[in-house]
C-alpha positions as CSV (number, residue, x, y, z in Angstrom):
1,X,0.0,0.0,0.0
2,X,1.3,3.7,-1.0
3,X,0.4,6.8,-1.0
4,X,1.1,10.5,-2.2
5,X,2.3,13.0,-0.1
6,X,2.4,16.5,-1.1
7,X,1.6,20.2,0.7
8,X,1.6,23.8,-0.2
9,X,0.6,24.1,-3.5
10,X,-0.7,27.3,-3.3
11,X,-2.4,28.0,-6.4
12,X,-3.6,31.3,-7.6
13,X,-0.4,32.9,-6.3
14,X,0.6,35.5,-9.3
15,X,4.0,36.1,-7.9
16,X,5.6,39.4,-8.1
17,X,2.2,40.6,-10.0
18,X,3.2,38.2,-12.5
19,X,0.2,36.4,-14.3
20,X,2.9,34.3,-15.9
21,X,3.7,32.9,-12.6
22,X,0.8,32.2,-11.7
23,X,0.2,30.1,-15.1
24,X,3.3,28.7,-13.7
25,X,2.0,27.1,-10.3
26,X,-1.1,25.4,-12.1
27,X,1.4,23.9,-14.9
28,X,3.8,21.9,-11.8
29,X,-0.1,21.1,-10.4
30,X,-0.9,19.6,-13.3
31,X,1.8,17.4,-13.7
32,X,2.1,16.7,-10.0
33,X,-1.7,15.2,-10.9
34,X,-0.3,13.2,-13.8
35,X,2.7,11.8,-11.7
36,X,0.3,11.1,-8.9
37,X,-2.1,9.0,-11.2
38,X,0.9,7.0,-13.0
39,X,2.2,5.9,-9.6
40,X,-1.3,4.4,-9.2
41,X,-1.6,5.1,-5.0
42,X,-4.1,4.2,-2.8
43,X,-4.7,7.3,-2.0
44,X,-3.6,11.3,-1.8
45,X,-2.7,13.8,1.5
46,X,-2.3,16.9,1.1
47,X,-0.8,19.0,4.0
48,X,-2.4,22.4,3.8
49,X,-2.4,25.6,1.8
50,X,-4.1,23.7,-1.4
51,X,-4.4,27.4,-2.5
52,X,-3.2,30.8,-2.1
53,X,-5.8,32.6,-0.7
54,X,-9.0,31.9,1.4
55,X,-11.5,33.6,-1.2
56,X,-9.3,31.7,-4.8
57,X,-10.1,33.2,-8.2
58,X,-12.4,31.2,-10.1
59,X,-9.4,30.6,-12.5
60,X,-7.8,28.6,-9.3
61,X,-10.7,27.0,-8.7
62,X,-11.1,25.7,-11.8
63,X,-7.5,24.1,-12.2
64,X,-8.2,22.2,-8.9
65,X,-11.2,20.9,-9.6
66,X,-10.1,19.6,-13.6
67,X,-7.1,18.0,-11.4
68,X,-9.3,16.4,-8.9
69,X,-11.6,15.0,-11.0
70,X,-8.6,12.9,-13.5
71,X,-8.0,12.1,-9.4
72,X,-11.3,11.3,-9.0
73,X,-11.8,8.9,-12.1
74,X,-8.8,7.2,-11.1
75,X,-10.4,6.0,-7.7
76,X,-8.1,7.8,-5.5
77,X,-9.5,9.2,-2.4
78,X,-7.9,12.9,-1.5
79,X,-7.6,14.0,1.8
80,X,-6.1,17.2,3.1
81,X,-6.2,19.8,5.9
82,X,-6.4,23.6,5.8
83,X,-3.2,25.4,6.1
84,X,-3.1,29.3,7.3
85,X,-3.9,30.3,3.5
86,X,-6.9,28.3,3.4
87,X,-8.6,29.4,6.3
88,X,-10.2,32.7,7.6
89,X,-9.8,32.7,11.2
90,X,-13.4,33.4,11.8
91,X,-15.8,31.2,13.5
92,X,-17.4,28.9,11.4
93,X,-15.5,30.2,8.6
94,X,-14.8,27.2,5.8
95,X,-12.3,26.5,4.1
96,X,-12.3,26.6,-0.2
97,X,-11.8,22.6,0.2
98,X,-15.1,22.2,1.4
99,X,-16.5,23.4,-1.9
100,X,-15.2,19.9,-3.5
101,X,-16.7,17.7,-1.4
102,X,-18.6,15.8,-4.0
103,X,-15.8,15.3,-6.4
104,X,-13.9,13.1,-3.3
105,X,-12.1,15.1,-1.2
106,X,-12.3,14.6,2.0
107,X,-11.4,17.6,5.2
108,X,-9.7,15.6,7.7
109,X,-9.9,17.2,11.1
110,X,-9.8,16.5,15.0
111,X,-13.4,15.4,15.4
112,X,-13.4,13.4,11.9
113,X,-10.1,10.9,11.5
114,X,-10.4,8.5,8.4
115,X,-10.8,5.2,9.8
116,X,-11.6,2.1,8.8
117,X,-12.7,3.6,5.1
118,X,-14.0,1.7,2.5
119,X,-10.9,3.0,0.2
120,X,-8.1,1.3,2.7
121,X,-6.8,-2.6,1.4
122,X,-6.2,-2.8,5.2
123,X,-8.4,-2.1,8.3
124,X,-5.7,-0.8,10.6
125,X,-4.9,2.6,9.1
126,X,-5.6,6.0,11.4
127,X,-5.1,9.3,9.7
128,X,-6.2,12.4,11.6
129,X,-5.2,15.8,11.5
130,X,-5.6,19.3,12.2
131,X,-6.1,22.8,10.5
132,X,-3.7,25.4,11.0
133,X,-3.8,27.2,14.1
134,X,-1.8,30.1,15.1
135,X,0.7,30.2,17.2
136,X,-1.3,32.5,19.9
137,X,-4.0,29.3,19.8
138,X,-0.6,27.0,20.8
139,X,-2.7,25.5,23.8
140,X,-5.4,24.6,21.8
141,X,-2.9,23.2,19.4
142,X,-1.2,21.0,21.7
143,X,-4.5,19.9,23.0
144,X,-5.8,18.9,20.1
145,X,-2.7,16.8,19.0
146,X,-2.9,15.0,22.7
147,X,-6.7,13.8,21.7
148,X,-5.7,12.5,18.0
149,X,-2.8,10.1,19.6
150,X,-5.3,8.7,21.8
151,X,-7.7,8.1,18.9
152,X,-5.2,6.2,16.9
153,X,-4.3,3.7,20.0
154,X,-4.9,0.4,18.7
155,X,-3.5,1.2,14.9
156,X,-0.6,-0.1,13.5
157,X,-0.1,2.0,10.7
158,X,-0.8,6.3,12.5
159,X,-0.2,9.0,10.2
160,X,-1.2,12.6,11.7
161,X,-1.2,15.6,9.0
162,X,-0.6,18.8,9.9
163,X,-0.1,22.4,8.5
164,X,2.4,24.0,11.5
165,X,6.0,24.9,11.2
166,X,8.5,23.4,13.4
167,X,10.9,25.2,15.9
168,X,13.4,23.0,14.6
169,X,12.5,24.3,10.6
170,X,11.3,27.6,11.1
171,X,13.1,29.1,14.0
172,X,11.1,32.6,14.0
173,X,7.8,31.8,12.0
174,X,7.3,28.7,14.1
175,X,3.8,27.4,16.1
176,X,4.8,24.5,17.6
177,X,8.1,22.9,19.0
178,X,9.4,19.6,18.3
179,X,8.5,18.4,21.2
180,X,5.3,19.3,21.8
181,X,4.6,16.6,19.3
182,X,3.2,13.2,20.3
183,X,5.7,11.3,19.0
184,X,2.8,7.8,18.9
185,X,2.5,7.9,15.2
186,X,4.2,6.3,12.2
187,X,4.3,9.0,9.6
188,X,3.9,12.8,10.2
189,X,2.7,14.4,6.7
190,X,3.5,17.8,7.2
191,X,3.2,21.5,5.4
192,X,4.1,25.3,6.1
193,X,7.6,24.5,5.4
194,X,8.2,24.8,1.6
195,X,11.6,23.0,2.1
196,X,12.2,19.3,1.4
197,X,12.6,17.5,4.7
198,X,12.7,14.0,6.4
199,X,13.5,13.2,9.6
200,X,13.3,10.3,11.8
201,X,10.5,11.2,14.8
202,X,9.5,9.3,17.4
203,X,7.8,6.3,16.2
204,X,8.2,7.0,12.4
205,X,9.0,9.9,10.1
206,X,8.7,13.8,9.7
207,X,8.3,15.0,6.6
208,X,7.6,18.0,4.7
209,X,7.0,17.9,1.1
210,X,7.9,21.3,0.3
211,X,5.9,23.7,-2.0
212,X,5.3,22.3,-5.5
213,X,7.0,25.8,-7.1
214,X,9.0,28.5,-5.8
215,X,7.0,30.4,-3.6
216,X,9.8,32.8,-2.3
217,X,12.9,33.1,-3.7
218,X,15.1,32.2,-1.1
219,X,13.4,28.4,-1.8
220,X,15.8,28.8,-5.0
221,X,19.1,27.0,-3.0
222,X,17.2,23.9,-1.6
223,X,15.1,23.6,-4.9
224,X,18.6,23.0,-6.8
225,X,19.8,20.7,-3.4
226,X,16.5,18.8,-2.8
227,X,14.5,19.3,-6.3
228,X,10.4,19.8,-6.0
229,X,7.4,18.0,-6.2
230,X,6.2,15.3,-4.0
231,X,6.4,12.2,-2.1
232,X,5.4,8.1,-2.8
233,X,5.3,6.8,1.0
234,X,5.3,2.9,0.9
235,X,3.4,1.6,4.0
236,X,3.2,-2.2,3.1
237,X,6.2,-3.2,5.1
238,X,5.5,-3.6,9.7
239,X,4.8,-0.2,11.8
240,X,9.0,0.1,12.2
241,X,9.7,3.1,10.7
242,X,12.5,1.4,8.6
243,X,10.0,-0.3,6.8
244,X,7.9,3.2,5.6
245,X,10.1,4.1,2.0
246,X,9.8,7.5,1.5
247,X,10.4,8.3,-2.2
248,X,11.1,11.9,-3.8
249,X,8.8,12.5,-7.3
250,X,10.5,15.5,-8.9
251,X,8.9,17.8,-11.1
252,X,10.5,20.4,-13.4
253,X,9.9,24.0,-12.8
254,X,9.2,26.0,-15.7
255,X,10.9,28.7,-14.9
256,X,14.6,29.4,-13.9
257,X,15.7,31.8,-11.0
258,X,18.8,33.1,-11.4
259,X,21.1,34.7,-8.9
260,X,24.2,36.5,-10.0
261,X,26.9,38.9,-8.5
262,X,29.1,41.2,-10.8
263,X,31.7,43.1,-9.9
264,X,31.5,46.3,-11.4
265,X,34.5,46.4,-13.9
266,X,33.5,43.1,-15.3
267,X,29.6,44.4,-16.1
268,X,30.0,44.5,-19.3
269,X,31.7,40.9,-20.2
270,X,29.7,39.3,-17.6
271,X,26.1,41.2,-18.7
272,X,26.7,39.6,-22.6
273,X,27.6,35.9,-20.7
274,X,24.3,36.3,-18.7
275,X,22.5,37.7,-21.5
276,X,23.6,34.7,-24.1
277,X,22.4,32.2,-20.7
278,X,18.9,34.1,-20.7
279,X,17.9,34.2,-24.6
280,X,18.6,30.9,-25.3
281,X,16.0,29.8,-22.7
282,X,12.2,28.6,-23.6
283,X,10.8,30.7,-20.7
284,X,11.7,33.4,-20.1
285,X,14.2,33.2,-16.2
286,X,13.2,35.5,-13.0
287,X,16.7,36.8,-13.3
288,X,18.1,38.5,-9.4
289,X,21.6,40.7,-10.1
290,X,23.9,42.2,-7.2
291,X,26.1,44.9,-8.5
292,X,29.1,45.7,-6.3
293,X,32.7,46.8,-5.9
294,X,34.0,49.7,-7.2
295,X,32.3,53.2,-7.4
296,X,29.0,53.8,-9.7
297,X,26.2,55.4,-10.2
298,X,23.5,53.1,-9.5
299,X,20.8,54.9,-11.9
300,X,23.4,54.5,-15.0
301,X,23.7,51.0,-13.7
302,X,20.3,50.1,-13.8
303,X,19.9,51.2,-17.0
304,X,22.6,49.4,-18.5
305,X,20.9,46.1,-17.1
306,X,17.8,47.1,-18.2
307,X,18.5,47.4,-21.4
308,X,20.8,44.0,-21.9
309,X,18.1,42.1,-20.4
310,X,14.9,43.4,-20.4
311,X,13.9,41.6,-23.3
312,X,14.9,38.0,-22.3
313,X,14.0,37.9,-18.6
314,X,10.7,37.9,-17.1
315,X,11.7,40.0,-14.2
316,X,14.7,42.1,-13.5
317,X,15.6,42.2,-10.1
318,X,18.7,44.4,-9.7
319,X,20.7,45.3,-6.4
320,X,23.5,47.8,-5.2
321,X,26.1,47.4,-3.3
322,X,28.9,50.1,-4.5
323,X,31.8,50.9,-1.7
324,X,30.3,53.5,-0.4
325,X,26.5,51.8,0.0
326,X,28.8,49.1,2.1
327,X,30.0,51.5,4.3
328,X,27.4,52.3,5.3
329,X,25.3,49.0,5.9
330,X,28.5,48.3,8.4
331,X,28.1,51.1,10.1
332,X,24.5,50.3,10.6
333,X,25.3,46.9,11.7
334,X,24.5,43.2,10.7
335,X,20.4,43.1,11.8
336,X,19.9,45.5,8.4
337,X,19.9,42.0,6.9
338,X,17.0,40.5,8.4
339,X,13.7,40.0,8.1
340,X,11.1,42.7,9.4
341,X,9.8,39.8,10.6
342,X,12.8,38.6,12.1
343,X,13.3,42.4,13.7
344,X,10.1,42.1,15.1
345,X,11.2,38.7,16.8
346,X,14.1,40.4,18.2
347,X,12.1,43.3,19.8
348,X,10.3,41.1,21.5
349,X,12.8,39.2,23.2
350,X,13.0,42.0,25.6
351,X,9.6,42.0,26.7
352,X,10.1,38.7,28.2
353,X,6.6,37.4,27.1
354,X,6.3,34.4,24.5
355,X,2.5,34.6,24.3
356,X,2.4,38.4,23.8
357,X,5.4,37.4,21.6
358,X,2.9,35.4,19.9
359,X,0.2,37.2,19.2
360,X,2.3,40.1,17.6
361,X,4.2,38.0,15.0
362,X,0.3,36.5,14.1
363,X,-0.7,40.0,13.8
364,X,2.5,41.2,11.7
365,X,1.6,38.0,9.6
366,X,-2.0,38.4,9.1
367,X,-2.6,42.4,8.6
368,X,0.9,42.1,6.3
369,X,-1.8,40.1,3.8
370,X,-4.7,42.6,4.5
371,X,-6.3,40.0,6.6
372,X,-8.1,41.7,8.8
373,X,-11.2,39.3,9.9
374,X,-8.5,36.6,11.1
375,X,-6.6,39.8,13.1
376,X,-9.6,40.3,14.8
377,X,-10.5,37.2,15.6
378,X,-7.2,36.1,17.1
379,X,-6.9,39.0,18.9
380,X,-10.5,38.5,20.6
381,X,-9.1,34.4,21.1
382,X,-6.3,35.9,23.2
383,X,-8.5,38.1,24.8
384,X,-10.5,35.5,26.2
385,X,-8.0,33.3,26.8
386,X,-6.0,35.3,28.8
387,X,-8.6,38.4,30.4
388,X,-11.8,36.6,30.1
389,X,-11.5,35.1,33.4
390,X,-10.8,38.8,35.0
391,X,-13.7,39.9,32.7
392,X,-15.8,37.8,34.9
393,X,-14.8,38.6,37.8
394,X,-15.3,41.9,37.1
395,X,-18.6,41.6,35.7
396,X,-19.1,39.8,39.1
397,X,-17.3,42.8,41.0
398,X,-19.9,45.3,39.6
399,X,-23.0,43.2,39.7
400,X,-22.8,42.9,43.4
401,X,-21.6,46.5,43.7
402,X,-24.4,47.1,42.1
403,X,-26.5,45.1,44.4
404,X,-24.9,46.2,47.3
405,X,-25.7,49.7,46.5
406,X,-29.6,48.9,45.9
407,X,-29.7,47.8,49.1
408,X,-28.1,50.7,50.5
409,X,-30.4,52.8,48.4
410,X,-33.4,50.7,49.9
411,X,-32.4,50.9,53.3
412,X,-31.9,54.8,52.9
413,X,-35.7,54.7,51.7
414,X,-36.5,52.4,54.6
415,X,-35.4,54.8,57.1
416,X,-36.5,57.7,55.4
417,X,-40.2,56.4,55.1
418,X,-39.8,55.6,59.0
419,X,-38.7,58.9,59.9
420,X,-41.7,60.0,57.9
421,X,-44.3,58.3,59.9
422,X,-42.2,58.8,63.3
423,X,-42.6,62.6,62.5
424,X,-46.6,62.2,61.2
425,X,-47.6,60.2,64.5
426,X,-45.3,63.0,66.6
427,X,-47.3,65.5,64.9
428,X,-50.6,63.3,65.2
429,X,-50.0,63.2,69.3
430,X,-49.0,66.6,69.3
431,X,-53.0,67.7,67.6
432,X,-54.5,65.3,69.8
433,X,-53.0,67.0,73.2
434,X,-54.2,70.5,71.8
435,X,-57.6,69.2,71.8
436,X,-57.9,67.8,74.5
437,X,-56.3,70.8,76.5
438,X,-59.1,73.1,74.7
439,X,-61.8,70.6,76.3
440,X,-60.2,71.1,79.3
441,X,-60.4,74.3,81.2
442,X,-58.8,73.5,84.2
443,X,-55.4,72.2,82.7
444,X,-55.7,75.8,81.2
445,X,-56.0,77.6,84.1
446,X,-58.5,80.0,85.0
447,X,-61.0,81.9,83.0
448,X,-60.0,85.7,82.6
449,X,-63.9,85.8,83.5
C-alpha cells in the first residue's frame, strides 16, 4: 500500500504581479496530478495551503477541480487539511476545500479521522489531522494533537497531517516545537515549510513535502539541493519506521531563477555571458543581479541592465552594493539583513513574554496580507484566553456592587419612610394633646372671666 504525499501548493499565487507565474503554479499542479495518477496510490494527503488565498479566483478553482476530477476517475481518495492560506480565522469560517466535497475530497480534522474507510486494502490505518492554528491558539494546538494520539491507539499503521512549522525548521515563524509533538504515530505528513525535509521522529517519520513551485525566492538554493514535487510513502512493510520508504517525485519547474553577482568592472563581459544564458532559454528566467565593488552610479547602472536584459527575462531584479552603500550597511550593523519579521522577533525578546510574543508575529503575519477578519479574531481568542477570566470577575465585582448599593439605596428609603411616619404620628399626638387641653379648662387655668 502507498500513498502521495504532497503540501503547499498554493495555487492562484501571481508572484511578483506576474500572471505568468501564476500560469506557472497550475502547470507543476498539473503534472504533480499526472505523476500522482501514474504511480497508481491508494490514496492522496495533502498537508495544507491547497491554494493561495481563502476567497481563490475562479481561475484557481477551476485548475483544482479539472485535477481532482482525472484524481477522481482514477479512484483515489484525497484528503487534506487547511493550512493558514486556506482558512479565515473566523468562527465557522470554511475553508475553499469544502467546496469539492462531491468530487472526493475529504477535510480531515480533529473530530473526523479517516478510519476504517471503505478505500483502505487494510483495516488498521488512522489518519487524523488538524487545520492550522496560530501560534497564539498554541494551547489549543497542543490539545488537540494530545486527543488524535489517543484516537489512533490500537492502529498499526498512524499518520497525523498537519499544517504547523516546526521550531526545529522555522526558527522565528514557528507554532509548535518539536517536542510538543506526540511522537505515537508512524508517519507525520507535514506542510508550512516549503523545504524538502525527512527526519526520523519518534515512532516513524517527519516529513515535509515542500511547495510544489518556488513560492519565495530564497526556496531557490534547496530547490537546486533537494528538487520539488512530492512524495510516494510505501506503507506495506510492519509499523518500524525502517520499513515506511519515502520516495522523492520531482517535477521540473518551468521557470529558472537566477542569482548572479558582478563586480562592477566586469559588467560588461559578464552582462553579454548572462544575456547569451537568458535568450537561449524557452521561458523566459526571473533573473536577481547584485552589483558591487567599485564606485558607480546606481541609476546608469540600472539602466545598463535594463537594457541588456529586459527583453529576455521575465523579471529584472537588480541590487546595489557600491563601496560607499557598504559602508554604510557596516556602520548600521548586521540586523539591516533580516527580516522585518525577524526584527520584530528580536524586539520582543526583551519584553520577556512568548504569548504576547505570539500574538504580535500572528498580527504582523495576518494584517501584512490585509487579513483583517483573522486579526480580529485572534486578537479577541487571546482576549478570552488570557482576560476573560478577570472579565468575569469583574462583571461579578460590579454586579454585586451594584446590588450592594440597591440595598443601600433601599435601606436609605426604609429609614426615610420611617422617619416620615415617626414625624406624622409625633405631629398626630401633638394635635390630639391641643384638643384635649381646649376641652379642658382646668389644665388651662382660669378663666380671665
Amino acid at each position: 500500500m502507498k500513498f502521495a504525499h504532497l503540501a503547499d501548493t498554493h495555487l492562484g499565487y501571481r508572484q511578483y504581479g506576474l500572471i505568468e507565474r501564476e500560469g506557472d503554479f497550475y502547470n507543476v499542479f498539473n503534472e504533480i496530478v499526472d505523476k500522482i495518477i501514474e504511480e497508481r496510490v491508494d490514496f492522496i494527503i495533502h498537508s495544507g495551503d491547497l491554494f493561495e488565498m481563502a476567497k481563490p479566483s475562479p481561475n484557481a478553482l477551476l485548475i483544482f477541480q479539472e485535477g481532482l476530477m482525472k484524481i477522481k476517475e482514477a479512484g483515489i481518495p484525497f484528503y487534506a487539511v487547511a493550512g493558514n492560506h486556506d482558512i479565515i480565522m473566523r468562527q465557522n469560517a470554511l475553508p475553499p476545500q469544502i467546496l469539492f466535497r462531491k468530487l472526493g475530497l475529504s477535510l480531515i480534522s480533529p473530530n473526523n479521522p479517516i478510519i476504517n474507510s471503505s478505500f483502505l486494502k487494510e483495516n488498521d490505518i488512522f489518519i487524523g489531522g488538524i487545520p492550522y492554528l496560530p501560534k497564539s491558539q498554541n494551547s489549543l494546538l497542543k490539545t488537540k494533537l494530545q486527543e488524535l494520539s489517543k484516537k489512533s491507539n490500537g492502529f498499526s499503521k498512524r499518520i497525523l497531517v498537519s499544517h504547523q512549522g516546526i521550531d526545529k525548521y522555522l526558527p522565528f515563524q514557528y507554532e509548535l516545537e518539536l517536542a510538543d509533538l506526540p511522537d505515537s504515530f508512524n508517519y507525520y505528513a507535514m506542510g508550512n515549510v516549503h523545504n524538502r525535509i525527512i527526519n526520523d521522529f519518534g515512532e516513524g517519520k517527519l516529513v515535509y513535502p515542500g511547495s510544489t513551485e518556488i513560492w519565495r525566492s530564497n526556496e531557490v538554493l534547496d530547490y537546486k539541493k533537494n528538487g520539488k514535487g512530492f512524495y510516494i510513502v510505501d506503507i506495506s512493510g510492519t509499523t518500524d519506521r525502517k520499513n515506511f520508504e519515502v520516495e522523492p517525485i520531482d517535477v521540473e519547474l518551468p521557470r529558472e531563477f537566477i542569482f548572479k553577482n558582478i563586480e562592477y568592472k566586469k559588467l560588461d563581459s559578464d552582462l553579454m555571458n548572462l544575456e547569451r544564458h537568458t535568450s537561449s532559454l524557452k521561458n523566459k528566467p526571473i533573473v536577481n543581479v547584485t552589483v558591487e565593488k567599485g564606485s558607480f552610479n546606481s541609476a546608469d547602472v540600472y539602466k545598463k541592465l535594463n537594457k541588456s536584459l529586459s527583453k529576455s527575462t521575465l523579471m529584472l531584479r537588480p541590487s546595489f552594493k557600491a563601496d560607499d552603500l557598504i559602508k554604510e550597511e557596516n556602520q548600521i550593523g548586521d540586523k539591516t539583513s533580516l527580516e522585518p519579521k525577524d526584527l520584530l522577533i528580536e524586539r520582543l525578546k526583551s519584553f520577556d513574554n512568548e504569548d504576547i510574543s505570539n500574538l504580535a508575529i500572528d498580527l504582523l503575519n495576518f494584517l501584512s496580507k490585509d487579513k483583517f477578519e483573522e486579526s480580529e479574531k485572534i486578537s479577541n481568542s487571546f482576549y478570552e484566553e488570557y482576560f476573560g477570566q478577570y472579565e468575569e470577575e469583574f462583571k461579578k465585582i460590579m454586579k454585586q456592587e451594584s446590588k450592594n448599593k440597591k440595598n443601600k439605596n433601599d435601606l436609605h428609603n426604609n429609614d426615610k419612610k420611617e422617619n416620615i411616619n415617626k414625624s406624622s404620628k409625633n405631629n398626630n399626638n401633638s394635635s390630639r394633646k391641643d384638643d384635649s387641653s381646649e376641652d379642658n379648662p382646668i389644665k388651662n387655668g382660669p378663666s380671665e372671666d
